[in-house]
C-alpha positions in Angstrom: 0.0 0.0 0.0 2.6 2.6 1.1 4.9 2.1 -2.0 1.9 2.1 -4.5 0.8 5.7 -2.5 4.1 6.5 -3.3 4.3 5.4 -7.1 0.9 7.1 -7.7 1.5 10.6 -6.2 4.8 11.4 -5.5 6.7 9.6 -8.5 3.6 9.9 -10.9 2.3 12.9 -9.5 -1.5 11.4 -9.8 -2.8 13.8 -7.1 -6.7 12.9 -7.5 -5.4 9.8 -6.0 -5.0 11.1 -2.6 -8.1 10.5 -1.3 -7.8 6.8 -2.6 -4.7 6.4 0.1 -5.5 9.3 2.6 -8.2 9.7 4.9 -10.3 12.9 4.7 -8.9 13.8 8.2 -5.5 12.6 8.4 -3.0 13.7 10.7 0.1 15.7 9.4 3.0 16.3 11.6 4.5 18.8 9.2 3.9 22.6 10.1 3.8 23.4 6.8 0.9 21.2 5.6 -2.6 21.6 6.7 -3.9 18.6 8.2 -6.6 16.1 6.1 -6.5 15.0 2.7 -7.4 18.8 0.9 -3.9 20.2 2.9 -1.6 17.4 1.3 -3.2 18.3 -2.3 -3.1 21.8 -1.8 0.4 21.6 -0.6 1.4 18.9 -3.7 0.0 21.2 -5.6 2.1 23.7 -5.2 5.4 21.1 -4.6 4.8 19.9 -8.2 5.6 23.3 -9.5 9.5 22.2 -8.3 9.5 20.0 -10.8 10.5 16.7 -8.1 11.8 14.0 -9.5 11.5 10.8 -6.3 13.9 7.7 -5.9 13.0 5.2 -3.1 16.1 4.6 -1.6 14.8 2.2 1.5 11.3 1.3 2.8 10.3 -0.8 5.9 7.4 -1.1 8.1 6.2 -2.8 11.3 2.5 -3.0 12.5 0.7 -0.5 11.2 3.7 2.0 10.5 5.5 2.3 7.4 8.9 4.6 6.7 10.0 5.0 3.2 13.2 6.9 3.1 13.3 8.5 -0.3 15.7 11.2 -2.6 14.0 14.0 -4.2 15.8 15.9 -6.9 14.5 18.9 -8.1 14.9 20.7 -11.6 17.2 23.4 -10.2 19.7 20.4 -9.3 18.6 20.4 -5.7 19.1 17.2 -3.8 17.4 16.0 -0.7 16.6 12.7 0.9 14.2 12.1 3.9 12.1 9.3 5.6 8.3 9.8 4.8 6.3 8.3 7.7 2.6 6.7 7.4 0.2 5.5 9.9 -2.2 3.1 8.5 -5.6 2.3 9.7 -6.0 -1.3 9.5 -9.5 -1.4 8.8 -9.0 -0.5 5.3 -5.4 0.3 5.0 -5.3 4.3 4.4 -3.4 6.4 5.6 -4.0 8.3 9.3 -0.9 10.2 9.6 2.2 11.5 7.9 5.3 13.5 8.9 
C-alpha cells in the first residue's frame, strides 16, 4: 500500500489519488501542511511546481507504521533525501498520519 501511494503521487504525480490512500482527516505532523486530505493536495499542488523527481532509496514497516526513506531531486539540481512516515488504519489500509 505505502509504496503504491508512493508510485501514484509522488513519483507519478497522480494527485486525484489522494483520497484513494489518505483519509479525509488525516493527521500531518509537518507545520507546513494543513492537516486532512485537501492540505496534502493543496500543498502537492504547489510542490509539483518544483519539478520533483523521487527515488526510493529504502522502505520498511512494522505494525501498522511504514517509513519509506526517499531522494528528491529537483529541476534546479537540488538534492534532498528524507524518511516519509505513514500511519495506517487497519481497517482498510489508508493512511491516518504523515510526517
Amino acid at each position: 500500500m505505502s509504496s503504491t501511494i508512493y508510485q501514484d503521487v509522488f513519483v507519478n504525480g497522480k494527485i486525484e489519488k489522494i483520497p484513494e490512500y489518505i483519509v479525509e482527516d488525516y493527521i500531518q505532523h509537518n507545520p507546513r501542511v494543513e492537516t486532512g486530505h485537501e492540505g496534502f493536495i493543496n500543498f502537492f499542488k504547489k510542490f509539483q511546481n518544483f519539478k520533483p523527481k523521487f527515488e526510493l532509496l529504502n522502505i520498511c514497516s512494522e505494525d501498522n507504521m511504514v517509513f519509506l526513506f526517499h531522494k528528491c531531486t529537483f529541476a534546479d539540481g537540488t538534492v534532498i533525501k528524507s524518511v516519509i512516515f505513514f500511519v495506517l488504519k487497519p481497517s482498510n489500509c489508508r493512511t491516518l498520519g504523515c510526517n
